[in-house]
MARBA-3410 file (N, C-alpha, C, O; in Angstrom, 1 decimal):
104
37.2,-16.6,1.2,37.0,-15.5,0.3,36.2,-15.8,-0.9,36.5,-16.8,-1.4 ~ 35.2,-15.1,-1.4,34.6,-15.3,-2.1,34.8,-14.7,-3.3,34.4,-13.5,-3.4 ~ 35.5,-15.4,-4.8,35.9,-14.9,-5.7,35.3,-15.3,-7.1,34.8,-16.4,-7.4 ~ 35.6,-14.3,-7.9,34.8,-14.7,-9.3,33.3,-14.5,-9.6,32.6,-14.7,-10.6 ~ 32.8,-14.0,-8.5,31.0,-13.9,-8.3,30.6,-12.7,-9.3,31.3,-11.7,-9.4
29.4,-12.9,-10.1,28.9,-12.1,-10.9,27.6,-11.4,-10.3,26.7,-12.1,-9.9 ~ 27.5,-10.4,-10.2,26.1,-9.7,-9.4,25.9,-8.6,-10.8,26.8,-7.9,-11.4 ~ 24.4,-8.7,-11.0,23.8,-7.8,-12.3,22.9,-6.7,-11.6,22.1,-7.1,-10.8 ~ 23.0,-5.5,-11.8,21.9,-4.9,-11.1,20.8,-5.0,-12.2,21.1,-5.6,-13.3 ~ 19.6,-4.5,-12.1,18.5,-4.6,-13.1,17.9,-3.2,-12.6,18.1,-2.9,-11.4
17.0,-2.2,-13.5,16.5,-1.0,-13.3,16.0,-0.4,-14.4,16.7,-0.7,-15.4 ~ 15.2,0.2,-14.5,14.5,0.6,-15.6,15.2,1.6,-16.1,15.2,1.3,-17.3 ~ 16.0,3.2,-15.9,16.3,3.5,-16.6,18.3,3.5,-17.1,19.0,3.8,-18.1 ~ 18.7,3.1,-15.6,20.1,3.2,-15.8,21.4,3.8,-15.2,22.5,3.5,-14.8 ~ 20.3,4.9,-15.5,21.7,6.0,-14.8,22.5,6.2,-13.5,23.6,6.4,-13.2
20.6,6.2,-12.6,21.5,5.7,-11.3,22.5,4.7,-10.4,23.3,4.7,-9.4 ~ 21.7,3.6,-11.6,22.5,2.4,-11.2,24.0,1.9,-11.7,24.7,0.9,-11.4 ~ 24.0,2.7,-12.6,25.5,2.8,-13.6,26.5,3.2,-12.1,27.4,2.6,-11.5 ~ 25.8,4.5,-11.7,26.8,4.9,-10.8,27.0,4.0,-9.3,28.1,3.9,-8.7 ~ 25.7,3.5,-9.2,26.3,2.6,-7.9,26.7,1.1,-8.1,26.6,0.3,-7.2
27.3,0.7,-9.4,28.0,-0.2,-9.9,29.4,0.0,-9.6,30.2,-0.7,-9.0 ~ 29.5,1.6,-10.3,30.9,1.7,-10.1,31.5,2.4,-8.9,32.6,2.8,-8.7 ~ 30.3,2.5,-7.8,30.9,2.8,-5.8,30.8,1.3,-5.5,31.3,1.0,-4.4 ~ 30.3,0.3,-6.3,30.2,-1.3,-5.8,31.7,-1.9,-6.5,32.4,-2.8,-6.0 ~ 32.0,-1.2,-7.7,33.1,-1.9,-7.9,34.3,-1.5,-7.0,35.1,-2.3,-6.6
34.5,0.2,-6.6,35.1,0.3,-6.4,35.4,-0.4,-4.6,36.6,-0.6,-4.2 ~ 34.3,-0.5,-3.8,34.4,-0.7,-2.7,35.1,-2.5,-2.9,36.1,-2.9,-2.2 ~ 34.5,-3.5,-3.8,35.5,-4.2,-3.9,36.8,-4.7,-3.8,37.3,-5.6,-3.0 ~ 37.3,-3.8,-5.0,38.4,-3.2,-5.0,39.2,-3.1,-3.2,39.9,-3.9,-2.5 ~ 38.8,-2.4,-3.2,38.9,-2.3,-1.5,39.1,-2.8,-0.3,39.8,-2.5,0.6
37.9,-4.2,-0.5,38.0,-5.3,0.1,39.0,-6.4,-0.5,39.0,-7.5,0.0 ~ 39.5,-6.1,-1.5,39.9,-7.2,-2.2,38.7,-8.3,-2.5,38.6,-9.2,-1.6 ~ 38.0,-8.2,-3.3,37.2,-9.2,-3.5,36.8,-9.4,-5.2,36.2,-8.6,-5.9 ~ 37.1,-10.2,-5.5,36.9,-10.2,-7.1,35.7,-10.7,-7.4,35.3,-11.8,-7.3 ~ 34.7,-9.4,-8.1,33.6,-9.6,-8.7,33.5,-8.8,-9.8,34.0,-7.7,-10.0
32.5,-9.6,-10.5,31.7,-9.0,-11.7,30.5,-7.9,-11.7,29.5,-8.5,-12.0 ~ 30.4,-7.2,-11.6,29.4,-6.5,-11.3,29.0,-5.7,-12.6,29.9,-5.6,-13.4 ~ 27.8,-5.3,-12.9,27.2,-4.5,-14.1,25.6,-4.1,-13.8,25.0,-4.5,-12.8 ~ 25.1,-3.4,-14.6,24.0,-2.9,-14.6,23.4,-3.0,-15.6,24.0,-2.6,-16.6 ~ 21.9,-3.4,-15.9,21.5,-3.5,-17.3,19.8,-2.9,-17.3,19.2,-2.7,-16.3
19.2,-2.8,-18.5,17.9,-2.1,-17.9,17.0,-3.6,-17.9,17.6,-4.7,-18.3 ~ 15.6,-3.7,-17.5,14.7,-4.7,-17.1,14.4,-5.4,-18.2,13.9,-6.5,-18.1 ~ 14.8,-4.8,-19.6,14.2,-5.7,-20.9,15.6,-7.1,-21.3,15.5,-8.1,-21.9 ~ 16.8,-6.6,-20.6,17.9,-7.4,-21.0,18.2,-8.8,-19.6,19.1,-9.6,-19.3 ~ 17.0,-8.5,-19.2,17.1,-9.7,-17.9,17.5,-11.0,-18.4,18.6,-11.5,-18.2
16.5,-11.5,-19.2,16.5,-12.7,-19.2,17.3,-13.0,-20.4,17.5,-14.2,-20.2 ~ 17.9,-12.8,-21.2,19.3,-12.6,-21.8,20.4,-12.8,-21.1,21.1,-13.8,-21.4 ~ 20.7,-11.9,-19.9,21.6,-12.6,-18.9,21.6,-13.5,-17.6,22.5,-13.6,-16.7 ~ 20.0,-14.5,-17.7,20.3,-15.4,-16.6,21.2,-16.1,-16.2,21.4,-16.4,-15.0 ~ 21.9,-16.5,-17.3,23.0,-17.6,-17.1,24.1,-17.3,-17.2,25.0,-18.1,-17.5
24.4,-15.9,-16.8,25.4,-15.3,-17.0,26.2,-14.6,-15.5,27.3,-14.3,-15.2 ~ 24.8,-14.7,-14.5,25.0,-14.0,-13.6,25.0,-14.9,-12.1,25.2,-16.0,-12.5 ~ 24.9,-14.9,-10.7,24.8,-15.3,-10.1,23.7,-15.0,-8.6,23.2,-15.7,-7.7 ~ 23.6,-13.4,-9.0,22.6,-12.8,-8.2,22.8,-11.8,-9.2,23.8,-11.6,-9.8 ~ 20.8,-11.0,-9.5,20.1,-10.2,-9.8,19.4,-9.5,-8.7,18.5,-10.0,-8.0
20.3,-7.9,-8.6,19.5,-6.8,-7.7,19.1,-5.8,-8.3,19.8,-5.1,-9.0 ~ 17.6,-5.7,-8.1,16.5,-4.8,-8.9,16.6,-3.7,-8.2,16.7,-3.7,-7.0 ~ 16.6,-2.5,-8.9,16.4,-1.0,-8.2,15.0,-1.0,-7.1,14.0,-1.7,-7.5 ~ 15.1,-0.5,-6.2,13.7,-0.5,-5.6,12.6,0.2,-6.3,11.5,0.2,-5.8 ~ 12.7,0.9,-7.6,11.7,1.6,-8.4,10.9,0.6,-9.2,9.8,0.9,-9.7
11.5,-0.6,-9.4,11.2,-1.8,-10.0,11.2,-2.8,-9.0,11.6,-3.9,-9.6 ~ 11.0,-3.1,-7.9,11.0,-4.1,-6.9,9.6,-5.0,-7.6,9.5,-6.2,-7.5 ~ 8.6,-4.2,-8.3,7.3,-4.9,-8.4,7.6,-6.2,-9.5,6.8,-7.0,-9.9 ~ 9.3,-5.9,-10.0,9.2,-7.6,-11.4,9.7,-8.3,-10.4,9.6,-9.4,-10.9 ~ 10.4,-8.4,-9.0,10.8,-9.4,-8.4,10.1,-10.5,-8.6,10.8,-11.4,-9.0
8.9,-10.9,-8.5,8.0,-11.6,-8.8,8.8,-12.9,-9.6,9.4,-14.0,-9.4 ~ 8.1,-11.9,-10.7,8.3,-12.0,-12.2,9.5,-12.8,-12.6,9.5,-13.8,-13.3 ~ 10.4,-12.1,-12.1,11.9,-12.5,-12.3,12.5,-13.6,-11.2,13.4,-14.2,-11.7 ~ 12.2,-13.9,-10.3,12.0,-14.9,-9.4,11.6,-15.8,-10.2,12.5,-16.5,-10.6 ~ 10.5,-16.0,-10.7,10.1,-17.2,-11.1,11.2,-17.8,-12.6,11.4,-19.0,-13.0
11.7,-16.8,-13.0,12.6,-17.2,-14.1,13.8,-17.8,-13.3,14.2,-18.9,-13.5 ~ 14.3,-17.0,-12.3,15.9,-17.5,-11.6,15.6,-19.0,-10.9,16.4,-20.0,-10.7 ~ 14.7,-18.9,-10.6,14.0,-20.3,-10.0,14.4,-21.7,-10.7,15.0,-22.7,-10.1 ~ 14.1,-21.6,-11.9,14.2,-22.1,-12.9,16.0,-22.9,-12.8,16.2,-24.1,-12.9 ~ 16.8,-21.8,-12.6,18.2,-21.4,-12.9,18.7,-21.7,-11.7,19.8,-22.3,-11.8
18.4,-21.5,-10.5,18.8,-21.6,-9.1,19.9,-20.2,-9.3,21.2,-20.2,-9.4 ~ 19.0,-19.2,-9.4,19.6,-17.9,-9.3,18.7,-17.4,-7.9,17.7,-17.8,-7.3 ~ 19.9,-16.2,-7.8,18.7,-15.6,-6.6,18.2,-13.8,-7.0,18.9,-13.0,-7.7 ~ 17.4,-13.6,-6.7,16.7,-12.1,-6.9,16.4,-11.3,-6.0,15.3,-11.7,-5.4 ~ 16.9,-9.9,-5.3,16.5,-9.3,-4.5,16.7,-8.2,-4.9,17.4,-7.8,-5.8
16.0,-7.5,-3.9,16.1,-6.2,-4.4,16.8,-4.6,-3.4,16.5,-4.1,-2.3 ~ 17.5,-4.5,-4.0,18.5,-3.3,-3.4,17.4,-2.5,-2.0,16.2,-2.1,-2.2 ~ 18.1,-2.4,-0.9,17.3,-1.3,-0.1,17.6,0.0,-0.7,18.4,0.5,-1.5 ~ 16.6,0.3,0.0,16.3,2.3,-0.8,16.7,3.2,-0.3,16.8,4.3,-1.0 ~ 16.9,3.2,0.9,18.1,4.1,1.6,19.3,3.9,1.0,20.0,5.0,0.7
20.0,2.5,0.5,21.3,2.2,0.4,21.4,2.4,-1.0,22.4,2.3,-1.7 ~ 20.3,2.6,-1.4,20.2,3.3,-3.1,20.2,4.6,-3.2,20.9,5.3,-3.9 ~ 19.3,4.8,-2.5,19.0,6.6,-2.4,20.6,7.2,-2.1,20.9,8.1,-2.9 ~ 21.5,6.8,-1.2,22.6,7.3,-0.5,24.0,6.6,-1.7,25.2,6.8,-1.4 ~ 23.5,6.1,-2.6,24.3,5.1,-3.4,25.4,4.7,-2.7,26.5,5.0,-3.1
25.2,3.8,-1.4,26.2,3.2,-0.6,26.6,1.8,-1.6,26.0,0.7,-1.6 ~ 27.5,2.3,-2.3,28.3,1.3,-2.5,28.7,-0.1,-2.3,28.6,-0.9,-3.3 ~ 29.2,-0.7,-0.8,29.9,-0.9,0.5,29.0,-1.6,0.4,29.2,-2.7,-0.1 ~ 27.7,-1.1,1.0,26.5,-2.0,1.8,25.8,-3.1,0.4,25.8,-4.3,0.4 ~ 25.2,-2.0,-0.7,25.3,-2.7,-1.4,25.7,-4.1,-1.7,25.0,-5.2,-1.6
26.9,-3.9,-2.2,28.1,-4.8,-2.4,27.9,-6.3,-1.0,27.4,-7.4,-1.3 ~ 28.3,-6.0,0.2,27.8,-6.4,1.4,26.9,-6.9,1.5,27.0,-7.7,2.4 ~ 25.2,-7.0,0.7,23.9,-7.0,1.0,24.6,-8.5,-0.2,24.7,-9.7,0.1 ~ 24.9,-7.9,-1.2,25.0,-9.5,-2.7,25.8,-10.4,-1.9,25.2,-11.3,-1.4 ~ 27.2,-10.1,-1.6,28.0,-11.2,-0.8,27.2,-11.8,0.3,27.2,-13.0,0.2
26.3,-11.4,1.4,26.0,-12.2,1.5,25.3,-13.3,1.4,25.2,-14.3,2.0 ~ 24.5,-12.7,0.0,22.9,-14.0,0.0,23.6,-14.9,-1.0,23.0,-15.7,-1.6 ~ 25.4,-14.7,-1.3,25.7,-15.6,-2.4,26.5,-16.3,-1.9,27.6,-15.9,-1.6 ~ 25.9,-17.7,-1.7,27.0,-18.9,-0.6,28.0,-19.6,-1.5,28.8,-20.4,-1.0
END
């Protein structure tokens, strides 16, 4: 079981990602799985590298992956970026599902 994991979303303005934070926390919940989850906008990234364990960027912002990669690199962080279906649909579940797995 994978517990204590911190996942950050990143996104430029917020709102939408506020809300698929909290269908991510709640689907947790759910699963029983204890995580950290939050949402912050793109200027507060690198403030929380060391804070987090996986960074998932809104697909409206997919273009700082780059960018932001090269910082988690650094950190042996990982960076991906949310599918857009499963953002557009604010699936929660999958989400959530998508972080657990790339976090061994």
């Amino acid at each position: 079981m994978i517990n204590n994991k911190k996942i950050l979303l990143c996104c430029s303005a917020g709102m939408s990602t506020s809300l698929l934070v909290t269908k991510m926390r709640k689907a947790a919940e759910e699963k029983g799985v204890e995580v950290e989850i939050n949402a912050v906008a793109l200027e507060l990234f690198e403030e929380n590298v060391n804070k987090y364990d996986i960074f998932l960027l809104g697909p409206q912002v997919k273009f700082k992956k780059t960018v932001f990669q090269k910082v988690d690199d650094q950190h042996g962080k990982i960076v991906e970026v949310i599918n857009m279906m499963d953002y557009g649909t604010m699936n929660g579940a999958k989400v959530l599902d998508f972080a657990l797995s790339l976090i061994k």
